[in-house]
N, C-alpha and C positions, 0 to 999 in steps of 0.2 A: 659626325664621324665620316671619315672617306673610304669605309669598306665595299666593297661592289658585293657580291652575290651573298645569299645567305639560302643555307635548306635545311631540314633539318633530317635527325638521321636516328632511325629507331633499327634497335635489334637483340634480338632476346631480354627485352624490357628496360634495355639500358640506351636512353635517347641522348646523342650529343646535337648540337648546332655545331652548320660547318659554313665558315664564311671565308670567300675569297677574296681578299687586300689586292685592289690592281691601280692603285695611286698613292703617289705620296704619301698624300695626307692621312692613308688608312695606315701605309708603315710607320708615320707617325705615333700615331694614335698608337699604335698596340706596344709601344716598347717599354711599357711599364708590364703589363700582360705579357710579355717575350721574357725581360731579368724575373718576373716574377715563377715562370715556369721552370727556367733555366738553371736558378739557383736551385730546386728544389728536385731539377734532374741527378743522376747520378756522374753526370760528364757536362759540368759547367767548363768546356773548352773555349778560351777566345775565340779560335776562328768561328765558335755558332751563337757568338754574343750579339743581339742587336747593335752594337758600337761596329763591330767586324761586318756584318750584313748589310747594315745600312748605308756604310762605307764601300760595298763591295758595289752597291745600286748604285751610289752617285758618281761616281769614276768610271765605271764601265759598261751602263748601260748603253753607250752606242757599240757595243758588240764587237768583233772584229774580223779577220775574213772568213771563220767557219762561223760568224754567227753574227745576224743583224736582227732589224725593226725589234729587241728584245722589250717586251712588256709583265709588267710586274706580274707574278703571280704565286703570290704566300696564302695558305691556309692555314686555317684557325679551326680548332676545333672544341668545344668546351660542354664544358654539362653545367648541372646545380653546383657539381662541388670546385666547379673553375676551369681554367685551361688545361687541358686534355695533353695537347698535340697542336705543334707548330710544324709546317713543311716550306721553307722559303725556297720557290722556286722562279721560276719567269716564262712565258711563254716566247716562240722566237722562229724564226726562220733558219734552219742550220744544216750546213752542207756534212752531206756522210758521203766518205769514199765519193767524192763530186758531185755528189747529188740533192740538189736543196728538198729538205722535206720541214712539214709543220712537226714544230718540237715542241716538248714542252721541258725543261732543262733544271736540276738544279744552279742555285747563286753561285758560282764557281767557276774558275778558269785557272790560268797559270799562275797566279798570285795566292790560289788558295791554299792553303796549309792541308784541310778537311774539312768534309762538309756530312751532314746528315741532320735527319728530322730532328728536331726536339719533342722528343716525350717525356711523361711525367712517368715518375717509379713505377708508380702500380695501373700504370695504361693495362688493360687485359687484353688477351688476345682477339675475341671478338671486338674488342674498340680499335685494335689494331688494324684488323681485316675490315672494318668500317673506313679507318682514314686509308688503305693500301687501296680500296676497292673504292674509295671517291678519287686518287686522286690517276688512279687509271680508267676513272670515267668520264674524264674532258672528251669532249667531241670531235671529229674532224684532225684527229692528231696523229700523226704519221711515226712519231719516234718520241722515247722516252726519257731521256738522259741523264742520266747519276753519275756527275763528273766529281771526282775525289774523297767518295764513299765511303765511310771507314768499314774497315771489312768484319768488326763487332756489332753492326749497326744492325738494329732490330728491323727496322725497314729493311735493309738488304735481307735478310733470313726471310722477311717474308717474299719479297720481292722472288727469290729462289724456289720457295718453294709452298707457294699461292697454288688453290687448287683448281681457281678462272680465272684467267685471264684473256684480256683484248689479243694478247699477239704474243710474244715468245721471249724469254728474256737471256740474254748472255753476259757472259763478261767479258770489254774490251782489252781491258788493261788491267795490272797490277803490280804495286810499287811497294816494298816493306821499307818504312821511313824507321832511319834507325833511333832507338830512344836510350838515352844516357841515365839508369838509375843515379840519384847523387846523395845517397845517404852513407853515411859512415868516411871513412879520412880515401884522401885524394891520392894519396902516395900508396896508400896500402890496395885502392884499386886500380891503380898503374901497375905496380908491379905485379899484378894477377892479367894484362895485357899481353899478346905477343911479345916475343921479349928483342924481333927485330921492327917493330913498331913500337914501344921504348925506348930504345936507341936509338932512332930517326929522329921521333919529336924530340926528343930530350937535347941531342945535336944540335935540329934548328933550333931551341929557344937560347941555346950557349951562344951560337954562332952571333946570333940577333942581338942577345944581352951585351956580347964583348964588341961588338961594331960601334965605333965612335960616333956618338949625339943619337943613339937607338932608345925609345922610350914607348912604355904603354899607359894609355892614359884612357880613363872609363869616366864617362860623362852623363850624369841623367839630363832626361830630354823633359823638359817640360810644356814645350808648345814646338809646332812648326816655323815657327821663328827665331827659332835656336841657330846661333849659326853655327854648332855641331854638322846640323844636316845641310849645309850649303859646302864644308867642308865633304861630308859624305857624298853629295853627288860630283862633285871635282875629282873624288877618287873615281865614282864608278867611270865618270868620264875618260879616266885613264887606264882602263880596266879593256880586258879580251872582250868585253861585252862590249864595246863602244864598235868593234870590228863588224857585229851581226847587229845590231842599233836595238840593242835591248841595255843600255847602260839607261843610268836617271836622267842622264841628260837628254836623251833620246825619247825613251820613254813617261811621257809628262803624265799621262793618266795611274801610272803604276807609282810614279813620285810623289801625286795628290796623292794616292791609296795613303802612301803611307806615312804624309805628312797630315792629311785627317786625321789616320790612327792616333797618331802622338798627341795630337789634340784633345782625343776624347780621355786616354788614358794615360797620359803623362803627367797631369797636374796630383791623381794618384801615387805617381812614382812607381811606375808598373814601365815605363819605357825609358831604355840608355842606351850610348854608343860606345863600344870600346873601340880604339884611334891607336892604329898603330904609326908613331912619327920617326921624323928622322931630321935632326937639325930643326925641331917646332915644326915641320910639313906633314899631314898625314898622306899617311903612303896605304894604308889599310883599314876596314873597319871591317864591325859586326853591331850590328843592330838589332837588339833585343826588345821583345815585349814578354811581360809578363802576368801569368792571372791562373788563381788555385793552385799555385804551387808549381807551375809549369815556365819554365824558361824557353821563349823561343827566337831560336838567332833568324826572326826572319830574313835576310838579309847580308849577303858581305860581298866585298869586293878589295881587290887589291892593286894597286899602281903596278903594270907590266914592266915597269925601268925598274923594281925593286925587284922581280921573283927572286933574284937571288939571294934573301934574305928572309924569305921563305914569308914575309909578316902576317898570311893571315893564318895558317897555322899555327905561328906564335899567340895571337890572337883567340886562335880556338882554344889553344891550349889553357890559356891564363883564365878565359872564359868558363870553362867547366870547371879548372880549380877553384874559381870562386863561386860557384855554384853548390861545389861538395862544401865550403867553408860558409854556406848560409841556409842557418836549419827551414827557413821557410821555402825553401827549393827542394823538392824529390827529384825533380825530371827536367835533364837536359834534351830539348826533343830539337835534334837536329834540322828537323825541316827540309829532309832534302832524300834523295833516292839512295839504294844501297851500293852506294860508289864503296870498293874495295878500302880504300885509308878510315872510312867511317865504321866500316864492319869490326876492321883491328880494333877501333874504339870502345865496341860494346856488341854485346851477343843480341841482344832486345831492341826489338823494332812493333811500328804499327801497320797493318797491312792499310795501303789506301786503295781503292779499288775503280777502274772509269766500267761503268755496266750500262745497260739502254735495255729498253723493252719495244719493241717491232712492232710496229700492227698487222694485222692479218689480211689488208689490200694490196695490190698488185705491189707498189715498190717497196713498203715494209716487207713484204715475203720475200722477193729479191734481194734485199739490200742483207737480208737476215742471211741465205744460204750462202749468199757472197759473202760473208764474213767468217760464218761459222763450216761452211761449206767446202768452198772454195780457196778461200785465203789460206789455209791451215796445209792444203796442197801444195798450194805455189811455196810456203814455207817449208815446208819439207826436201822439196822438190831443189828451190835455191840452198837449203842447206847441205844435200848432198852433192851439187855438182860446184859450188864456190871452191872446196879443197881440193877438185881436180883440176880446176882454171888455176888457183896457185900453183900447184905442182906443176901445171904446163909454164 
């Protein structure tokens, strides 16, 4: 096996082993031990599937500028009756507010949908406070980081409100991703919509329908040598993203992400592209995975010479409609922040959360009042006088 540490962990009569995975070959090894917890949790989500993690390790473990020398670091915890509690995180060097400190970081960045532990159902609260209280007992660690947390996560509850901890914990950020329930007829929960965001989409999909040689076309993805996705990164290449070099063409490590993805779970039939064209060219997509009944566009982009045809809204549009028309879908989870045109779309979102825990040495204490401190000042402080620099 390539697991690195093991201890073992007693308390109130109830003893787990806890082992730390810091090479390959241990992530290896445990991904029948990960699907086997995972299924049996109550939130088997793709992004905390071994296929999503393992994928997330091999694309971006050389870090990027808030974060380098990244080194595996998953924990395993399990008893007699089997795996306990999974925590995939990494340890790493990473700049806060400019300043590099020892981290130790959830699997996570700007590609991840959510992240959080994997527990089993009936983890008890003391096995809880056993994995919360091992894995705030690394040594020599300056900063804690929960980057894309879900804000139901048991971990985070404890995280909040632990009764010892090494250093002090806040929350940096917080995102409600909106989620699209898709049960029951499409039309009938349109028309429970704003009724001038109605009228908008319903517009562009006429305007787009009636334009000569306009077509949408949805495509399962079976491997990464589909050339679906060579036509996909030729759109994103023609996309507003190509301007800040965050398109696929640009971005080769975010490309593999997601041409792994497809790999592992396209030959299921869980990965497709909807292709919005014009004269056979696509001009737009959306790229889906799916797993437990969850739809996720991870992904879209659209040819900037088309915005006037609005195609990736068309695209979204036609995408959720076929999502209320297929009973093994409940949830269109839009994957994305609470932008204004996604809110008309649905009232229901998931809160994702970025939090950290400080440690209690010279610059965790600093870096901590400077955030929670200070910043909140200067926020204040620029939000009151930016309306007087307008008015001047």
């Amino acid at each position: 096996m390539g697991f690195g540490s093991s201890s073992q962990l007693t308390r109130g009569g109830r003893g787990m082993v806890h082992t730390v995975i810091e090479d390959d070959a241990g992530l290896q090894d445990v991904r029948r031990t990960w699907s086997v917890l995972l299924a049996a949790s109550p939130r088997p989500l793709l992004p905390l599937t071994w296929e999503w993690l393992s994928t997330w390790w091999t694309c971006f473990r050389g870090g990027d500028r808030l974060s380098r020398d990244l080194r595996l670091f998953v924990h395993l915890f399990e008893n007699e009756r089997g795996p306990r509690a999974i925590v995939p995180m990494v340890r790493m060097e990473h700049r806060f507010r400019g300043v590099w400190m020892r981290a130790v970081g959830s699997m996570a960045n700007g590609h991840s949908l959510l992240w959080d532990a994997i527990l089993h159902p009936d983890l008890q609260p003391e096995e809880l406070d056993d994995v919360g209280t091992a894995l705030l007992g690394t040594p020599s660690v300056q900063l804690w980081l929960f980057r894309h947390i879900a804000g139901d996560s048991r971990l985070l509850d404890w995280l909040s409100h632990r009764a010892e901890s090494p250093g002090r914990f806040g929350v940096l950020h917080t995102v409600r991703s909106p989620l699209v329930p898709t049960r029951g007829s499409w039309d009938a929960y349109l028309d429970q919509r704003p009724r001038l965001y109605r009228k908008g989409v319903r517009k562009k999909v006429r305007v787009f329908d009636d334009h000569p040689g306009t077509s949408v076309e949805r495509v399962p993805l079976l491997s990464a040598i589909d050339l679906a996705l060579e036509e996909v990164t030729e759109v994103s290449r023609r996309s507003w993203k190509a301007g800040v070099a965050h398109d696929l063409g640009s971005d080769r490590a975010g490309r593999e992400f997601l041409c792994r993805l497809v790999d592992h779970i396209g030959p299921g039939g869980e990965a497709e592209v909807w292709l919005a064209r014009l004269d056979g060219r696509a001009i737009a997509y959306e790229l889906h995975f799916r797993r437990a009944g969850i739809t996720y566009p991870i992904r879209a982009d659209f040819d900037e010479a088309f915005r006037h045809l609005a195609p990736g809204s068309v695209l979204e549009y036609r995408a959720v409609e076929a999502a209320f028309a297929n009973p093994a879908i409940h949830v269109y989870d839009t994957c994305a922040a609470d932008y204004w045109y996604l809110l008309q779309l649905t009232d229901e979102s998931r809160e994702i959360h970025d939090a950290a825990v400080f440690s209690r040495g010279v610059r965790g204490t600093a870096l901590y009042a400077l955030e929670f401190g200070l910043m909140p000042v200067l926020r204040r402080i620029r939000k009151r006088v930016s309306p007087r620099r307008q008015a001047t």
